[in-house]
C-alpha positions in Angstrom: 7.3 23.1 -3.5 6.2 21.5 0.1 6.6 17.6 -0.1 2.6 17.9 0.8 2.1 19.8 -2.0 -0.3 17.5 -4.3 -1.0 20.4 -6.7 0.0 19.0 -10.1 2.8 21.2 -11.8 1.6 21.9 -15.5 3.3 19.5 -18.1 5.5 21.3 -20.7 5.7 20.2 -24.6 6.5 16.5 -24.5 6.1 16.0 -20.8 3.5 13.7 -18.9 2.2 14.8 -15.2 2.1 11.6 -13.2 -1.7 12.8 -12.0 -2.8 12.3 -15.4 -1.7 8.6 -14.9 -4.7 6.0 -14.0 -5.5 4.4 -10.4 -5.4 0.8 -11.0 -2.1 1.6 -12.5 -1.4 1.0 -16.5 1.2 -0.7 -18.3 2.5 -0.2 -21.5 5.0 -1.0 -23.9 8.4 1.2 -24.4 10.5 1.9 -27.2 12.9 3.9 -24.9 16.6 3.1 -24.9 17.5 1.7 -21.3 20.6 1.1 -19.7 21.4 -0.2 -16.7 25.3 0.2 -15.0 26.4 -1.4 -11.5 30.0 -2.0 -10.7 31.2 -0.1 -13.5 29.4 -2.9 -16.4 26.4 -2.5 -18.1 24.2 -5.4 -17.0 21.2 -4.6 -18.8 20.4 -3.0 -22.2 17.1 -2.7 -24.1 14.7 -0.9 -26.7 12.1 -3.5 -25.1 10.4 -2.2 -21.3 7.5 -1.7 -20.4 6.1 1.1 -17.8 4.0 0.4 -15.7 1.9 4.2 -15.2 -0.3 5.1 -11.5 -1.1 8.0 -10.0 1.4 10.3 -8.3 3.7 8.0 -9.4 6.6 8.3 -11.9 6.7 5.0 -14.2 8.9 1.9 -12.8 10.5 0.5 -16.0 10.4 -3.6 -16.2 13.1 -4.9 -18.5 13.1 -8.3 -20.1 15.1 -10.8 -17.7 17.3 -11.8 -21.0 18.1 -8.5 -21.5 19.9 -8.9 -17.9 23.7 -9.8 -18.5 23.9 -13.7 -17.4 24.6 -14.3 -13.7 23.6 -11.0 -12.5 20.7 -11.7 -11.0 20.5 -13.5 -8.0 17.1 -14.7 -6.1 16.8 -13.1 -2.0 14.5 -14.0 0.5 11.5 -11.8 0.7 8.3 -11.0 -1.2 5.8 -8.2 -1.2 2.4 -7.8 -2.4 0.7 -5.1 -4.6 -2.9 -5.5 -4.6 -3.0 -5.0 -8.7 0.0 -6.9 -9.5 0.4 -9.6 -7.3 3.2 -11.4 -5.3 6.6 -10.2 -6.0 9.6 -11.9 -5.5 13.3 -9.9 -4.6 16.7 -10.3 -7.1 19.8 -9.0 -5.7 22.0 -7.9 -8.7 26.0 -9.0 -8.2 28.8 -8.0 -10.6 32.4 -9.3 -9.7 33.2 -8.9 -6.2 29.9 -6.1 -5.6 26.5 -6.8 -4.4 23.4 -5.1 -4.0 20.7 -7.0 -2.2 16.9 -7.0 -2.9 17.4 -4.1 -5.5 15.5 -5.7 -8.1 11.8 -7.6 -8.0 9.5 -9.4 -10.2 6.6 -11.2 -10.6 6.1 -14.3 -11.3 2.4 -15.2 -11.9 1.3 -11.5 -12.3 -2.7 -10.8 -11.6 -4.8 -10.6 -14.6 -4.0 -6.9 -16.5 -0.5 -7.1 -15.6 0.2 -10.0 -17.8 2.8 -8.4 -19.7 4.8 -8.3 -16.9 5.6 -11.4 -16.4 9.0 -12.7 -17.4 10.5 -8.9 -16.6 12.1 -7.5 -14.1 12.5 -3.8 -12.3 15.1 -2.1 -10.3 15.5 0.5 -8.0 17.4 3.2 -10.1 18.5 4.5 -6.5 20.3 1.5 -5.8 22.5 0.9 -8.9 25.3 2.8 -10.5 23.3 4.6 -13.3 20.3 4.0 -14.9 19.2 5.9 -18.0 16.7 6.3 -20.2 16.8 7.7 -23.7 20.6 8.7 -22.8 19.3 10.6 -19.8 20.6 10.1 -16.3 17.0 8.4 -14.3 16.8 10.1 -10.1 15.2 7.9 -8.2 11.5 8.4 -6.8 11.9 9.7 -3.0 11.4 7.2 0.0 12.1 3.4 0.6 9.5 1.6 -1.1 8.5 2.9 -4.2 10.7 2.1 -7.7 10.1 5.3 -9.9 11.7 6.6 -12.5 12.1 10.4 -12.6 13.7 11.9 -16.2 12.7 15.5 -17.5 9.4 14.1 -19.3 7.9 13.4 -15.8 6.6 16.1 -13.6 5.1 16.0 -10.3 4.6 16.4 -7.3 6.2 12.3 -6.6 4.1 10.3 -3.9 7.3 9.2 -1.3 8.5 11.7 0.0 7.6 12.8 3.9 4.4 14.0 4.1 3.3 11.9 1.1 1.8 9.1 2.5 -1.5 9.7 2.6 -1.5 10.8 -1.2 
Protein backbone atom coordinates (compact mmCIF):
# COMPACT_ATOMS: atom_id res chain seq x y z
CA UNK A 1 0.00 0.00 0.00
CA UNK A 2 1.29 3.62 -1.22
CA UNK A 3 2.47 5.66 1.92
CA UNK A 4 -0.43 8.15 0.53
CA UNK A 5 -2.74 5.67 0.77
CA UNK A 6 -5.24 6.96 3.61
CA UNK A 7 -7.77 4.13 2.91
CA UNK A 8 -8.28 2.46 6.26
CA UNK A 9 -7.41 -1.39 6.07
CA UNK A 10 -10.43 -3.33 7.67
CA UNK A 11 -9.61 -4.33 11.41
CA UNK A 12 -9.62 -8.14 11.97
CA UNK A 13 -11.11 -9.94 15.39
CA UNK A 14 -9.41 -8.10 18.18
CA UNK A 15 -7.78 -5.38 16.22
CA UNK A 16 -8.40 -1.47 16.41
CA UNK A 17 -7.93 0.82 12.96
CA UNK A 18 -6.19 3.94 14.06
CA UNK A 19 -9.03 6.02 11.88
CA UNK A 20 -11.55 4.87 14.31
CA UNK A 21 -9.37 6.73 16.94
CA UNK A 22 -10.77 10.48 17.91
CA UNK A 23 -9.24 13.98 16.69
CA UNK A 24 -8.53 15.76 19.78
CA UNK A 25 -6.73 12.62 20.63
CA UNK A 26 -8.00 10.17 23.74
CA UNK A 27 -6.27 8.77 26.56
CA UNK A 28 -6.94 5.87 28.46
CA UNK A 29 -5.80 3.54 30.91
CA UNK A 30 -3.83 0.10 29.99
CA UNK A 31 -3.71 -3.07 31.64
CA UNK A 32 -1.08 -4.28 28.94
CA UNK A 33 2.22 -5.78 30.05
CA UNK A 34 5.17 -3.26 29.02
CA UNK A 35 8.59 -3.71 28.89
CA UNK A 36 11.11 -1.60 28.11
CA UNK A 37 15.13 -2.91 27.28
CA UNK A 38 18.17 -0.45 26.40
CA UNK A 39 21.71 -1.61 26.87
CA UNK A 40 20.84 -5.03 27.44
CA UNK A 41 18.54 -4.10 31.10
CA UNK A 42 15.14 -3.73 31.41
CA UNK A 43 14.60 -0.12 32.64
CA UNK A 44 11.03 -0.02 32.73
CA UNK A 45 8.27 -2.52 33.57
CA UNK A 46 4.50 -2.10 34.06
CA UNK A 47 0.79 -3.40 34.03
CA UNK A 48 0.11 0.51 34.62
CA UNK A 49 0.25 2.87 30.95
CA UNK A 50 -1.85 4.72 29.56
CA UNK A 51 -2.43 5.34 25.58
CA UNK A 52 -2.94 8.07 24.47
CA UNK A 53 -5.45 7.29 21.02
CA UNK A 54 -5.63 10.18 17.62
CA UNK A 55 -6.25 9.69 14.34
CA UNK A 56 -4.01 7.98 11.88
CA UNK A 57 -2.00 7.44 14.72
CA UNK A 58 -0.97 4.20 16.44
CA UNK A 59 -1.12 4.81 20.46
CA UNK A 60 2.15 6.26 22.19
CA UNK A 61 2.22 4.38 25.51
CA UNK A 62 3.17 6.75 28.78
CA UNK A 63 4.60 4.68 31.57
CA UNK A 64 4.68 5.81 35.19
CA UNK A 65 8.11 7.62 35.87
CA UNK A 66 8.55 5.05 39.04
CA UNK A 67 8.09 2.38 36.99
CA UNK A 68 11.53 3.71 35.25
CA UNK A 69 14.58 1.92 36.82
CA UNK A 70 16.33 4.77 39.10
CA UNK A 71 18.92 6.88 37.34
CA UNK A 72 17.82 6.19 33.92
CA UNK A 73 16.32 9.03 33.08
CA UNK A 74 18.08 11.99 32.53
CA UNK A 75 16.59 15.73 31.73
CA UNK A 76 17.93 17.38 27.92
CA UNK A 77 17.55 20.58 26.69
CA UNK A 78 14.59 21.06 24.39
CA UNK A 79 10.76 21.11 24.53
CA UNK A 80 7.98 20.87 22.04
CA UNK A 81 4.47 21.74 22.05
CA UNK A 82 1.29 19.72 21.16
CA UNK A 83 -1.64 21.93 20.93
CA UNK A 84 -3.87 19.31 23.14
CA UNK A 85 -1.33 18.32 25.55
CA UNK A 86 0.84 21.00 26.26
CA UNK A 87 4.62 21.72 26.67
CA UNK A 88 6.78 18.74 26.79
CA UNK A 89 9.91 18.50 28.19
CA UNK A 90 12.91 15.74 26.60
CA UNK A 91 14.60 12.65 28.99
CA UNK A 92 17.51 11.05 27.56
CA UNK A 93 17.58 7.47 28.88
CA UNK A 94 21.43 6.21 30.08
CA UNK A 95 22.27 2.69 31.18
CA UNK A 96 26.03 2.08 32.20
CA UNK A 97 28.33 3.41 29.73
CA UNK A 98 25.21 3.93 26.73
CA UNK A 99 23.21 6.91 26.06
CA UNK A 100 20.35 7.84 24.04
CA UNK A 101 19.49 11.46 23.90
CA UNK A 102 16.06 13.10 23.85
CA UNK A 103 14.35 9.57 23.41
CA UNK A 104 11.93 10.02 25.93
CA UNK A 105 9.38 13.17 26.77
CA UNK A 106 6.84 14.22 29.26
CA UNK A 107 4.68 16.64 30.41
CA UNK A 108 4.79 18.33 33.15
CA UNK A 109 1.67 20.56 33.67
CA UNK A 110 -0.40 18.69 31.00
CA UNK A 111 -3.52 20.88 29.41
CA UNK A 112 -6.79 20.09 30.82
CA UNK A 113 -8.10 16.36 29.35
CA UNK A 114 -4.65 15.08 29.51
CA UNK A 115 -4.41 15.18 33.17
CA UNK A 116 -3.67 11.64 33.53
CA UNK A 117 -0.67 12.13 31.96
CA UNK A 118 1.11 13.88 34.12
CA UNK A 119 3.74 12.23 36.23
CA UNK A 120 4.37 9.59 33.07
CA UNK A 121 6.56 9.43 30.65
CA UNK A 122 6.88 8.05 26.71
CA UNK A 123 9.56 6.84 24.56
CA UNK A 124 10.35 6.40 21.17
CA UNK A 125 10.15 2.47 20.74
CA UNK A 126 12.59 3.19 17.64
CA UNK A 127 15.16 4.45 19.72
CA UNK A 128 15.65 1.79 22.46
CA UNK A 129 16.64 -1.71 22.44
CA UNK A 130 13.13 -3.42 22.56
CA UNK A 131 10.02 -2.40 23.57
CA UNK A 132 7.05 -4.81 23.96
CA UNK A 133 3.77 -4.99 24.68
CA UNK A 134 1.79 -7.92 25.89
CA UNK A 135 5.11 -10.05 25.15
CA UNK A 136 4.99 -8.71 21.55
CA UNK A 137 7.94 -7.02 19.92
CA UNK A 138 6.46 -2.91 19.41
CA UNK A 139 7.90 -1.35 15.39
CA UNK A 140 8.14 2.01 15.66
CA UNK A 141 5.65 4.50 13.83
CA UNK A 142 7.49 5.78 10.54
CA UNK A 143 9.19 9.33 10.39
CA UNK A 144 11.11 11.53 13.00
CA UNK A 145 8.52 13.06 15.15
CA UNK A 146 5.85 10.94 15.94
CA UNK A 147 6.17 8.24 19.08
CA UNK A 148 3.71 5.33 17.95
CA UNK A 149 3.42 2.18 18.88
CA UNK A 150 2.71 -0.37 16.10
CA UNK A 151 1.82 -4.34 17.48
CA UNK A 152 -0.53 -6.68 15.47
CA UNK A 153 -3.83 -5.14 17.15
CA UNK A 154 -3.17 -1.82 15.29
CA UNK A 155 -3.85 -1.42 11.56
CA UNK A 156 -3.41 1.41 9.36
CA UNK A 157 -2.42 3.15 7.11
CA UNK A 158 0.32 5.20 9.98
CA UNK A 159 0.41 9.09 9.47
CA UNK A 160 4.68 9.55 9.16
CA UNK A 161 5.66 8.17 6.56
CA UNK A 162 6.60 10.32 3.11
CA UNK A 163 3.70 11.45 1.65
CA UNK A 164 1.83 11.55 4.97
CA UNK A 165 2.04 14.88 6.00
CA UNK A 166 -0.78 16.34 4.96
CA UNK A 167 -3.01 13.45 6.62
Amino acid sequence: MSATNRHPAIPGPGQESVWDYPRPPRVEPSLEHVVLRFNGTVIADTRDSVRVLETSHPPTYYLPRDAFSAGVLAPVNGHSFCEYKGLASYLSIVVGDRRADAVAWHYPHPEAGFESLAGRVAVYPGRLDECTVDGELVRAQPGDFYGGWITDRIVGPFKGAPGTLGW
